[in-house]
C-alpha positions as CSV (number, residue, x, y, z in Angstrom):
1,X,0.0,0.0,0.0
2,X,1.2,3.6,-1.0
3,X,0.2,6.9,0.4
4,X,0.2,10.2,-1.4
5,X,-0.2,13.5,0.6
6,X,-0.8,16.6,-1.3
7,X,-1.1,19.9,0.0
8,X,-2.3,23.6,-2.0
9,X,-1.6,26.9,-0.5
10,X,-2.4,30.5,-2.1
11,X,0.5,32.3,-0.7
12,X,-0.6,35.5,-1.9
13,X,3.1,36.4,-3.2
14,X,6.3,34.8,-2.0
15,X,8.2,38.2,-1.8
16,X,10.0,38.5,1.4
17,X,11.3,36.1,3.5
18,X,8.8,35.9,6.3
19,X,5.8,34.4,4.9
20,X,8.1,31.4,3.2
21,X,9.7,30.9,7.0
22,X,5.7,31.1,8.4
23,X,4.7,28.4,6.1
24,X,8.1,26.2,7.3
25,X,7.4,26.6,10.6
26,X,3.6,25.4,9.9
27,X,4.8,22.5,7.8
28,X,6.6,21.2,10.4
29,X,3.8,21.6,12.8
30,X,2.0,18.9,10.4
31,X,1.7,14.9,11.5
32,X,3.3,14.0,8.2
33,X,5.4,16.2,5.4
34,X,2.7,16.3,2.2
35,X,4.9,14.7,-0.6
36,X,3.5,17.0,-3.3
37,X,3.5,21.0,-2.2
38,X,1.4,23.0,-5.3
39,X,1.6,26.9,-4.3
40,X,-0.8,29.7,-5.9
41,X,-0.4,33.4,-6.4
42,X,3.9,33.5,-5.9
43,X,4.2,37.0,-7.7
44,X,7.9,36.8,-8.1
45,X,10.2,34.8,-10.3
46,X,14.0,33.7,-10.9
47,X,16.4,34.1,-8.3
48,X,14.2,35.5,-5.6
49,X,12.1,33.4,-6.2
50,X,14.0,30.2,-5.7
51,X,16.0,31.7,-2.5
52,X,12.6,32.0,-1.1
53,X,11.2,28.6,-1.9
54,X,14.6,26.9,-0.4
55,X,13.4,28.9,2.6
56,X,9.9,27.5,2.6
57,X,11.6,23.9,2.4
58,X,14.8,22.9,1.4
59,X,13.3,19.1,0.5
60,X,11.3,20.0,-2.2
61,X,12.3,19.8,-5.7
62,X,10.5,22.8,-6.7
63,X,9.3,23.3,-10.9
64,X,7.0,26.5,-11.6
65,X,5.5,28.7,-14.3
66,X,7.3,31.4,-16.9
67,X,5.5,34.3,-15.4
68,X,6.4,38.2,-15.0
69,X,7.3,39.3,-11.9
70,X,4.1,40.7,-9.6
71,X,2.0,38.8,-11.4
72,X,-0.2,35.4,-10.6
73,X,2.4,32.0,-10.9
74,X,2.2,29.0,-10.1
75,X,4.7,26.5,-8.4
76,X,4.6,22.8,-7.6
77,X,7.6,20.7,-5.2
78,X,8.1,17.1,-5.0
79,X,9.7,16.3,-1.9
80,X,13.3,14.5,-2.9
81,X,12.8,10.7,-1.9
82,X,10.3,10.8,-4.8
83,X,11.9,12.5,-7.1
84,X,13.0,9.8,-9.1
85,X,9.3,9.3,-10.3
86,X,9.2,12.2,-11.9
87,X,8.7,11.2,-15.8
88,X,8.1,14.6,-17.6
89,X,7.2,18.1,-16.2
90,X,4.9,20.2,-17.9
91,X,4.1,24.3,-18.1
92,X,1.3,26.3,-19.3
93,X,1.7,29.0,-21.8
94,X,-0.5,31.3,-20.3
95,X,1.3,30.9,-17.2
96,X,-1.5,29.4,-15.7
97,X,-0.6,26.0,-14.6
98,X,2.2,23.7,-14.0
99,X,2.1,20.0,-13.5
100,X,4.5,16.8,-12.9
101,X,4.3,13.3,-14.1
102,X,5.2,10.6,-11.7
103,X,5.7,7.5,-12.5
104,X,5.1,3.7,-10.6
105,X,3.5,3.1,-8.2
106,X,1.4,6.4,-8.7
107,X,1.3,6.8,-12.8
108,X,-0.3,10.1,-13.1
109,X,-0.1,13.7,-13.1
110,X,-0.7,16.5,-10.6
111,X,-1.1,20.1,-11.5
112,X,-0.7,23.0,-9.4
113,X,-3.6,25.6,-11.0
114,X,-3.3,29.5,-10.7
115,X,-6.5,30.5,-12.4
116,X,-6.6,34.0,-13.7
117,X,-9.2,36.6,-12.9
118,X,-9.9,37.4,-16.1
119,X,-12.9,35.1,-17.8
120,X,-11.1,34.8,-21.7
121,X,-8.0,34.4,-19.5
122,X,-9.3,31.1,-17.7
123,X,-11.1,29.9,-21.0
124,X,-7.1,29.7,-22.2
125,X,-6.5,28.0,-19.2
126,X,-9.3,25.5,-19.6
127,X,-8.6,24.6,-23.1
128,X,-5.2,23.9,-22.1
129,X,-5.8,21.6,-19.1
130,X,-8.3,19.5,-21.7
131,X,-5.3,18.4,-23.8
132,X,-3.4,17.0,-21.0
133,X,-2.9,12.8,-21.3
134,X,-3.7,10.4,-18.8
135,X,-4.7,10.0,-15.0
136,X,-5.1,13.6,-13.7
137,X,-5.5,15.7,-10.0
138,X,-5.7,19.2,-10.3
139,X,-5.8,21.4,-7.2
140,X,-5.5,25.4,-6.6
141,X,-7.4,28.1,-6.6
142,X,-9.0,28.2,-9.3
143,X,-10.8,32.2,-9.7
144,X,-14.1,30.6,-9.8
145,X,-17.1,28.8,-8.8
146,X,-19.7,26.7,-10.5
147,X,-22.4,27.0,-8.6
148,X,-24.3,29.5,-6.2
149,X,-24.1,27.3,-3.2
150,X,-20.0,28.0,-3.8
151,X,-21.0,31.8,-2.3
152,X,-21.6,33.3,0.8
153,X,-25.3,33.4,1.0
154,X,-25.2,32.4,-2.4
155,X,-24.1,35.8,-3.5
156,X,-21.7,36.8,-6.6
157,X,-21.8,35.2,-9.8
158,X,-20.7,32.1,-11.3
159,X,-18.6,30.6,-14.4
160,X,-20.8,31.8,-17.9
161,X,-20.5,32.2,-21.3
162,X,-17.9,30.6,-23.3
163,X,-15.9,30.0,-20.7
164,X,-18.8,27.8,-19.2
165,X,-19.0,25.8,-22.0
166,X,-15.2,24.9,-22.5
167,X,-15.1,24.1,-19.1
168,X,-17.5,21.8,-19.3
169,X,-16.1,20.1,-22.3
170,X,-12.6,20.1,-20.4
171,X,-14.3,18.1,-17.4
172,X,-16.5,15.6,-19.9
173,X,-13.3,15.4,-21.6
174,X,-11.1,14.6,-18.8
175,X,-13.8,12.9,-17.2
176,X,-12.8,15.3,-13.9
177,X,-15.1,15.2,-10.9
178,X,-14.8,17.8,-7.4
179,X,-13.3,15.7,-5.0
180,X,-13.3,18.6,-2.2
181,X,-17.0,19.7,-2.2
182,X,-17.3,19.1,1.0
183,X,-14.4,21.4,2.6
184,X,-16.8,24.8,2.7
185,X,-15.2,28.2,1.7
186,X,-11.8,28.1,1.3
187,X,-11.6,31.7,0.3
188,X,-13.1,35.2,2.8
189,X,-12.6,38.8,2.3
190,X,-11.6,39.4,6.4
191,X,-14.4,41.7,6.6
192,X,-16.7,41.7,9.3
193,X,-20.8,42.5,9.3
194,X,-22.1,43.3,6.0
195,X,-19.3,43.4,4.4
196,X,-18.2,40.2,4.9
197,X,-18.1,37.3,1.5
198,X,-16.4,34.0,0.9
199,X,-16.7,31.6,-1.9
200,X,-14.7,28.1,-2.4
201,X,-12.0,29.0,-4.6
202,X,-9.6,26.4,-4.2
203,X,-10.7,23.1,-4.8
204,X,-9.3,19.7,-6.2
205,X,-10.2,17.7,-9.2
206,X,-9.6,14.1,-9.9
207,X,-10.8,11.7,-12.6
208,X,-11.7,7.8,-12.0
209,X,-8.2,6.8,-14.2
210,X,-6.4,8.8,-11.3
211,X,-8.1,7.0,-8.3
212,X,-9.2,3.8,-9.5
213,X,-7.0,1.8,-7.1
214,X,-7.7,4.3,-4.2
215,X,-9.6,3.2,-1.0
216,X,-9.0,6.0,0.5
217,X,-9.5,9.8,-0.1
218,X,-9.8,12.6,2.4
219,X,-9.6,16.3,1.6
220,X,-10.1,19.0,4.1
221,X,-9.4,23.2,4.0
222,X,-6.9,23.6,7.1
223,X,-8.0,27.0,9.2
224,X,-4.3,26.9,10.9
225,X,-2.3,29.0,8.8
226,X,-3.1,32.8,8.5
227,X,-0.5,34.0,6.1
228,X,-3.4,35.1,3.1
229,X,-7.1,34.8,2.6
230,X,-6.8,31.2,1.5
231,X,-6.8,28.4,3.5
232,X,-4.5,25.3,2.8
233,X,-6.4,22.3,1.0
234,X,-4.8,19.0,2.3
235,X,-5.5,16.3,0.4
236,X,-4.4,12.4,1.1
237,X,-5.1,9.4,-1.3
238,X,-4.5,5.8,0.1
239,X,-3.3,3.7,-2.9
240,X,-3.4,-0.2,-3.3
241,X,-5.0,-2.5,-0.8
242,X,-5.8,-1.5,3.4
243,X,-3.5,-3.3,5.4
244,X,-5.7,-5.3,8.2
245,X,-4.7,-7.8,11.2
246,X,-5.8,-11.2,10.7
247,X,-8.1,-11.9,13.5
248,X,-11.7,-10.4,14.9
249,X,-12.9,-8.4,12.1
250,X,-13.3,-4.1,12.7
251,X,-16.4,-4.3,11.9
252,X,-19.8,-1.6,13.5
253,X,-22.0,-4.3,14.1
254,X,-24.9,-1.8,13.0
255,X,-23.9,-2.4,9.7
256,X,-25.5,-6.1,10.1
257,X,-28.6,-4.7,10.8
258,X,-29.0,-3.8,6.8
259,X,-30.2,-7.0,5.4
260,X,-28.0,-6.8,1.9
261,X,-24.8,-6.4,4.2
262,X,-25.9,-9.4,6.4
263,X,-26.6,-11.8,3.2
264,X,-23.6,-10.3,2.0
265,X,-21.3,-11.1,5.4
266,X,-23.3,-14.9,5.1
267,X,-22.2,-15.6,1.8
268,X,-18.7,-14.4,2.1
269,X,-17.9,-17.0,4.8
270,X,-20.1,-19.9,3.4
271,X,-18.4,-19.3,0.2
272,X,-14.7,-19.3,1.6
273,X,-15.6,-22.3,4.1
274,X,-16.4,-24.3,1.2
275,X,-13.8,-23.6,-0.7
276,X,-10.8,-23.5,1.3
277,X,-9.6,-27.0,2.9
278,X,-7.6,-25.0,5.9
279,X,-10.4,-23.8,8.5
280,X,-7.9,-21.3,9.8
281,X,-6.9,-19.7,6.1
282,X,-10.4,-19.5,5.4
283,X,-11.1,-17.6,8.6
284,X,-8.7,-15.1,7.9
285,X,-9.6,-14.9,4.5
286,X,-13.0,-14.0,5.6
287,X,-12.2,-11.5,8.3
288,X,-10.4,-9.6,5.2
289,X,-13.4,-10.1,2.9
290,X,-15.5,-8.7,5.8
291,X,-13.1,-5.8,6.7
292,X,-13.1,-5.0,2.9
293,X,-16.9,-5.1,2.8
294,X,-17.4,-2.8,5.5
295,X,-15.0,-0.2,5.0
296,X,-16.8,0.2,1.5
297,X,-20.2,0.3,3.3
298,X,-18.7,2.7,5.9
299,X,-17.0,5.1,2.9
300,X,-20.3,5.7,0.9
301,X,-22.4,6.2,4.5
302,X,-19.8,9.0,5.2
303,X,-20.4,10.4,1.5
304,X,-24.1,10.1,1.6
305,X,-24.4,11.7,5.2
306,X,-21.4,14.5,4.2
307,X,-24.0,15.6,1.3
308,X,-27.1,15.6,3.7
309,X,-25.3,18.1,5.7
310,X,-24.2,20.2,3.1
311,X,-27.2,20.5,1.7
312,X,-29.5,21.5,5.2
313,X,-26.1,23.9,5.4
314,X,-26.7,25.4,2.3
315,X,-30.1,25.7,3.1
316,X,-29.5,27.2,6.5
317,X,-27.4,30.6,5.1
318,X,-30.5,31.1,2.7
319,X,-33.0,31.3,5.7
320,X,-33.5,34.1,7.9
321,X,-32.5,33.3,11.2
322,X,-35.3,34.1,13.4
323,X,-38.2,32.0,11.1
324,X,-39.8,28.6,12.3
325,X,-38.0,26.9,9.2
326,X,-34.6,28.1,10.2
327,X,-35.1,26.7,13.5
328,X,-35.7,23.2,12.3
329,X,-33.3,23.3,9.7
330,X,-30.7,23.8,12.3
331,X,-32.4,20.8,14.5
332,X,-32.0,18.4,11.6
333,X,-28.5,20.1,11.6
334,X,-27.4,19.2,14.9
335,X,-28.4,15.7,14.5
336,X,-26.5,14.8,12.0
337,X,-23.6,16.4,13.4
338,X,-23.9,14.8,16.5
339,X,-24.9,11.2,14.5
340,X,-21.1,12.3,12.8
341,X,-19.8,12.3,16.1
342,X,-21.3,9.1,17.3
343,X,-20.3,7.1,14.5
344,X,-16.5,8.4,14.4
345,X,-16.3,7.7,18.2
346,X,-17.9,4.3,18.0
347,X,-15.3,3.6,15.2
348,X,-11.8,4.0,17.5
349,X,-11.9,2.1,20.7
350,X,-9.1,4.2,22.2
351,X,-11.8,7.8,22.6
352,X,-15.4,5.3,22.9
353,X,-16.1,5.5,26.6
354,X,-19.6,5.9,28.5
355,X,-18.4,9.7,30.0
356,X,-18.0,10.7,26.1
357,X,-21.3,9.4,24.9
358,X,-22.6,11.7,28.0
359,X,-21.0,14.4,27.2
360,X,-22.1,14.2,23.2
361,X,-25.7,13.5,24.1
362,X,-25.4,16.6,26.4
363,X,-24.0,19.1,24.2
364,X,-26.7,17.6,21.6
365,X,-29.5,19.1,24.2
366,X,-27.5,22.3,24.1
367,X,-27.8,22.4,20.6
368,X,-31.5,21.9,20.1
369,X,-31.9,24.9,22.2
370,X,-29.9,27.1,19.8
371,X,-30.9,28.9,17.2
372,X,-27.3,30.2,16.1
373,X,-26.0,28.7,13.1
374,X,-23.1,25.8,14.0
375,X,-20.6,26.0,11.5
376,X,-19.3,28.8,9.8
377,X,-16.0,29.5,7.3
């Protein structure tokens, strides 16, 4: 099994020293060193440019874009264990993108996007990223949004035009899909009051190609770092096959309950009992069957409750705040966050205890009394 952690930061201009040694100090706050660093919005070039990036992290092999100084660029680093999978780099000739190949075990590319404000700008950019081969992840802030529901209170407008339709074509094309939709604004304007807008800029895109042997993806927007207006998107793929002990299976026995996971679970061990003359190998080749079984089941829950609480979120910032609707819309809210909760505590034996499951079930009576809105950019 291989892991691949990738991490995209709008720097918002790498021009003195100090924000490069802010974001050192913050990568080495981190559990793990991402293996692929894509960086946004640079605004310098040549030899300033790679003094600075040394000082962001010397143990990156850093590649970026041909543009002019104070303007836009984009930069992508492969840390240097891996660099010997790099197979080709490639540059956009708006200045726009840049991307690496890598080779085995991974075979595909990332890019590291720097979107342009400009609409016939991006349209270039789009057109560009379309004629790119194989297995693709493209992450960075991208200028734009797709939808309404991408907006504070679903204000501002949204990707039309031309540009619209060559965008489309690009993601048919590449066969792209959002893999971040669920990380909320990545983007605010610092204001406060009235004043105050955010929309999800930076996002990442994947096709099937480039996680087909993935059982794993996570992507979140990290609020640590205050160095611009962006927040980091980390993103980590699990490659190749989950690594399990042999033994009692990790299983939620709730899962059972469902009757197609329960003639599933039957069959898997009448079919390996019957088949396999060793009692003991065909024990543990159940358990892994089972433990296979259930962390699919347990990945498309996740997705399906993820989108259930986007969506009564969405709905929420569209209310008003002191109507009957709004205060059951943030009921059903609460719920499924504290459901969330449950299920993720129930999952790791080391943080399940009684005094927890108190504590949730009383905050969740705090929160059927509030009428504030729970989450927020």
């Amino acid at each position: 099994m291989s892991e691949l952690h990738i991490i995209s930061i709008n720097v918002k201009g790498l021009t003195d020293p100090v924000r490069p040694k802010m974001i050192n100090k913050w990568l080495s706050s981190l559990h793990k060193l991402p293996d692929v660093l894509c960086l946004q919005e640079v605004k310098v070039g040549g030899s300033l440019l790679k003094i600075n990036l040394n000082l962001l992290s010397p143990r990156y092999k850093w590649y970026s874009t041909n543009h002019p100084g104070g303007k836009g660029g984009a930069v992508i680093g492969l840390v240097l264990p891996l660099s010997h999978l790099i197979d080709d780099f490639s540059i956009s000739s708006s200045n726009q993108w840049c991307g690496l190949k890598l080779g085995k075990p991974f075979d595909l590319s990332i890019v590291s996007i720097y979107a342009a404000n400009s609409s016939l700008s991006r349209k270039v950019c789009w057109e560009e990223l379309s004629l790119l081969p194989g297995p693709l992840i493209l992450m960075g802030d991208f200028n734009m949004v797709t939808s309404l529901n991408d907006r504070w209170e679903c204000k501002g407008s949204t990707i039309r035009g031309s540009e619209k339709a060559v965008w489309i074509d690009m993601c048919n094309g590449q066969d792209i899909f959002d893999l971040s939709q669920i990380t909320g604004f990545t983007w605010s304007n610092k204001q406060i009051g009235k004043a105050f807008t955010a929309a999800r800029l930076d996002r990442c895109y994947a096709n099937n190609k480039s996680i087909q042997n993935c059982w794993d993806v996570r992507v979140q927007a990290d609020p640590t770092l205050l160095i611009s207006d962006h927040r980091p998107l980390i993103v980590s793929f699990k490659f190749g096959s989950p690594t399990f002990k042999a033994g009692w299976p990790h299983i939620d026995t709730n899962l059972l309950k469902i009757p197609c996971v329960m003639s599933q679970t039957k069959r898997l061990f009448y079919t390996n009992f019957s088949t396999i003359s060793s009692p003991s190998r065909a024990w543990i080749k159940s358990v892994k069957d089972i433990q296979f079984l259930f962390t699919h089941c347990k990945k498309q829950a996740r997705a399906v409750r993820a989108k259930r609480r986007e969506t009564l979120m969405n709905k929420l910032n569209s209310l008003d705040c002191t109507s009957q609707e709004f205060y059951d819309t943030n009921l059903r809210l609460s719920k499924e966050c504290y459901l969330e909760a449950s299920y993720s505590l129930a999952s790791s034996k080391e943080f399940w205890s009684e005094k927890i499951d108190r504590n949730n079930k009383y905050m969740f009576s705090l929160l059927k009394k509030s009428k504030v809105r729970t989450s927020s950019p």
